[in-house]
N, C-alpha and C positions, 0 to 999 in steps of 0.2 A: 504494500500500500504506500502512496506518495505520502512523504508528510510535506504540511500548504502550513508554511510558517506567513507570520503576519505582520513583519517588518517594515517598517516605512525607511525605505534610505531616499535621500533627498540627491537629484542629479541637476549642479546647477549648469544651464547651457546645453543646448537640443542640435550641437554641432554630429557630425556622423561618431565621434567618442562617446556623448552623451548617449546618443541614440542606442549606440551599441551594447552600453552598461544596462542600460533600460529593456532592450530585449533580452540579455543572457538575464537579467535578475527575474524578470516575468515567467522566463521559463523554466526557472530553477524554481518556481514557488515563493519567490520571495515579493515585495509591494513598493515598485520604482513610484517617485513620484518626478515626471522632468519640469523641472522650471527653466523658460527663456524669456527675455526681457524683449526679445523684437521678434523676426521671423524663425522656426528652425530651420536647418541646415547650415548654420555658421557661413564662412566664409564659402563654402563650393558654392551657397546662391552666387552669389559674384562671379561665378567662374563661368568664361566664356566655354571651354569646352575641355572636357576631362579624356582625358589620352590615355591615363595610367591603373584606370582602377577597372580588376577583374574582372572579365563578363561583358566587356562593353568595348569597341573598337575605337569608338569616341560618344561620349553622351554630353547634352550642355548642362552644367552644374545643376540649375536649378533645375530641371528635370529629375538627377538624378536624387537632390535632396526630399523634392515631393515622392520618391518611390519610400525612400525612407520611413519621411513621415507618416507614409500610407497607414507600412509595417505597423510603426505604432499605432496607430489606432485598429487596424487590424485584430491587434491582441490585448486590446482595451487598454491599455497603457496612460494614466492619468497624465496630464499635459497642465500646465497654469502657466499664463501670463505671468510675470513677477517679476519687477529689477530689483534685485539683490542691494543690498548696500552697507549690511552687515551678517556676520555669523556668532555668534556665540555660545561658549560651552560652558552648562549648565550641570550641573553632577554629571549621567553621562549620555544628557542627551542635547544637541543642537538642536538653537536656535535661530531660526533665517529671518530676518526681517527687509522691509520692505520701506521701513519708516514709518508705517503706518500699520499690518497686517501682521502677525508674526505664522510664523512654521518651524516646526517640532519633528526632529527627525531624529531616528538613532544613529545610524550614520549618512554620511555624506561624500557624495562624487562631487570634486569641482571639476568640470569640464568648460569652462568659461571662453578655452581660447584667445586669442589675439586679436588687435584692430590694427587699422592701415596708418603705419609712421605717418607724419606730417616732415615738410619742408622747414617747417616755423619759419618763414620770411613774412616779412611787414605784410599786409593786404588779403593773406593767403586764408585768412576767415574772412572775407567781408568783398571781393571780387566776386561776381559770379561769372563762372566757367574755369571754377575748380573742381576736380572728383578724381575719388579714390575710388571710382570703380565704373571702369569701360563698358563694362557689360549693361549697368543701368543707366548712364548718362551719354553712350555713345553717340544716339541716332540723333542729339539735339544738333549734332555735329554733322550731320547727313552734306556732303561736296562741300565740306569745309577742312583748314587747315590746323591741325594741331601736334602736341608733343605728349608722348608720355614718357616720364624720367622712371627710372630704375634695368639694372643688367641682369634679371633670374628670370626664371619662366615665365611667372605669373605677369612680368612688366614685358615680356616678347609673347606670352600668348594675347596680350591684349593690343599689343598692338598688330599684330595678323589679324584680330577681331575689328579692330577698329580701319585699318587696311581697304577692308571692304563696305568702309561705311563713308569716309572723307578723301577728301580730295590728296592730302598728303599729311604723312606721318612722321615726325619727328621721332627719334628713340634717343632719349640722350641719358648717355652710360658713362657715372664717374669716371671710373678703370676701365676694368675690363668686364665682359661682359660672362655670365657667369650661369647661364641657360646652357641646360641640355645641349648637343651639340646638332642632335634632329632639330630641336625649336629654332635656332641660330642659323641652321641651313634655312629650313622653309622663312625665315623673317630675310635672310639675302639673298634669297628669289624674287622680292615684292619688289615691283618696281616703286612702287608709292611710298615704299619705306627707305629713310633715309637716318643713318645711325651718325652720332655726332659727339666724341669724345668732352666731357667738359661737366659741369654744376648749377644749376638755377643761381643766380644772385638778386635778380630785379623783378617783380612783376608790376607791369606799367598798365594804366586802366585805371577808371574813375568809377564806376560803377561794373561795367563789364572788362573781363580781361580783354587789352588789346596785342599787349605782345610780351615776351618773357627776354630778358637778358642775360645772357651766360657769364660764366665768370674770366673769361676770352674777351669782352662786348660782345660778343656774335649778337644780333639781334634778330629774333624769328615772330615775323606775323601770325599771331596766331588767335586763336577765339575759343579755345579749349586747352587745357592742361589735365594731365591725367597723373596721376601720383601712385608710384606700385613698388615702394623701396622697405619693404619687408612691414613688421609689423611690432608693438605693444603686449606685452602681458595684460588680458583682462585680469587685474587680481586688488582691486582698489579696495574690495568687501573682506576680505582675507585678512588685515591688520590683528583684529580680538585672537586670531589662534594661533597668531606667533609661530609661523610655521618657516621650515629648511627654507631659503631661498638662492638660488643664484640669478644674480642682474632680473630678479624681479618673475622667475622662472621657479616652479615647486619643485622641488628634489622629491625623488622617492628611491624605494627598492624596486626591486623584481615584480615584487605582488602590487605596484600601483601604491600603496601604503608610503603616507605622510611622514613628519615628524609625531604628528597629533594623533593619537589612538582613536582608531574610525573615521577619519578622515583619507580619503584618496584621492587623487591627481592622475588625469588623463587627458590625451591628445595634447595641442597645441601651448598651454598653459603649461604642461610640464616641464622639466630642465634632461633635454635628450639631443640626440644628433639630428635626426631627420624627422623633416616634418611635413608629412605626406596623408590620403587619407587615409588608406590602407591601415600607418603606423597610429593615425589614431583610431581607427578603430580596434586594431589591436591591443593598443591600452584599455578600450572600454570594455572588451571582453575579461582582459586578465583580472579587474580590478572586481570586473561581476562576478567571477567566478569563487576569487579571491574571499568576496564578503559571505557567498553561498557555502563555500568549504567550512566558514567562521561557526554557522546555525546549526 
């Protein structure tokens, strides 16, 4: 006979880590509950089109995150809107709060992930025709000219995406450029793509961006900038549990496990090598399994 234990662990962030900790705990009998502050699928919604993960030759992000999502509700899987803003440990159970609501769990997955680094240059809040993400703001750019800064996949699969939407693409790569070597081929096939060694220093524009300044002068007409130079620890709510960190990244063991007894860390929040979805999902499995072995 199964035993149907009745455990609430609390999984913050409904990226594919999240998601994944949430299906192995549902199926092990145990009671995920996933809180996300905006859409699930973390960062793959952004993603123009996914190359690398299992079962799929190419799928567009968001696509692949609503299969996801499906999953969970599929297996009934409780889901709440909620932005986190603190946790706290109460003999030995957390507390989630919201600033106003609170949630009670016995243990906890953060799976929070990262957001998109900023430039931090003068204007770079207050122009419009900035975005950290090609895939949602590209087409306001439909036979227009613009740049997107960063040298890794994500800032060359975007601009292949964007390629096919304006008129010409800037790529401008501090160093060197640091994409797959497939992604870096098909981006120096594009004719519309034009890759340009150098640093943002100026963005010129009264209301709307008009043009961006390198730190060369280069000067480029432009009406869109696109920003793709890695990303931020989500971990601002994290402070009360004084947990392992490096540069703002949770350290764990093997089994996903914290400093903090019942506390675990997956996907992109964690302090690891590679950050792919594959490898977060992989944390979300181990860390569910992890808690299931625990009951």
């Amino acid at each position: 006979m199964v035993k149907i234990l009745s455990i609430k662990v609390g999984i913050i962030g409904a990226g594919p880590a999240g998601m994944a900790s949430a299906l192995y705990l549902k199926r092990s009998g145990l009671d995920p509950v996933l809180l996300e502050k905006s859409a699930p699928g973390g960062q793959v919604v952004s993603t123009f089109a996914v190359e690398n993960y299992l079962g799929f030759n190419e799928i567009n992000g968001a696509d692949l995150s609503l299969k996801m999502f499906d999953q969970m509700n599929y297996h009934k899987i409780e889901y709440k809107t909620f932005d986190i803003k603190d946790i706290i440990k109460k003999d030995s159970k957390f507390i989630v709060t919201n600033g106003n609501d609170k949630l009670e769990f016995d243990k906890i997955i953060i799976a929070s992930g990262k957001r998109r680094r900023k430039l931090n240059l003068a204007k770079e809040e207050k122009l419009k025709g900035i975005s950290y993400c090609a895939v949602c703001d590209g087409t306001f750019y439909k036979n227009k000219d613009v740049a997107i800064v960063g040298g890794g996949d994500s800032a060359l699969t975007e601009a292949i995406y964007l390629s096919n939407i304006c008129s010409k693409v800037y790529l401008i790569v501090r160093n060197e450029v640091r994409a797959k070597e497939s992604i870096f081929e098909k981006v120096k096939a594009i004719k519309n793509i034009e890759i340009l060694k150098g640093e943002v220093s100026e963005l010129v524009g009264i209301n709307n961006l008009e043009k961006i300044i390198l730190n060369d002068n280069t000067s480029l007409d432009i009406l869109g900038l696109f920003i793709s130079i890695g990303g931020i620890p989500n971990n601002e709510f994290i402070n009360s549990l004084n947990l392992d960190l490096n540069q703002g990244y949770i350290k764990t063991n093997e089994k996903m496990e914290t400093s903090e007894k019942g506390v675990f860390a997956v996907g992109d929040i964690r302090d690891k090598e590679y950050y792919q979805i594959a490898t977060a999902i992989n944390d979300g499995v181990i860390a569910a399994l992890s808690i299931a072995e625990e009951e």
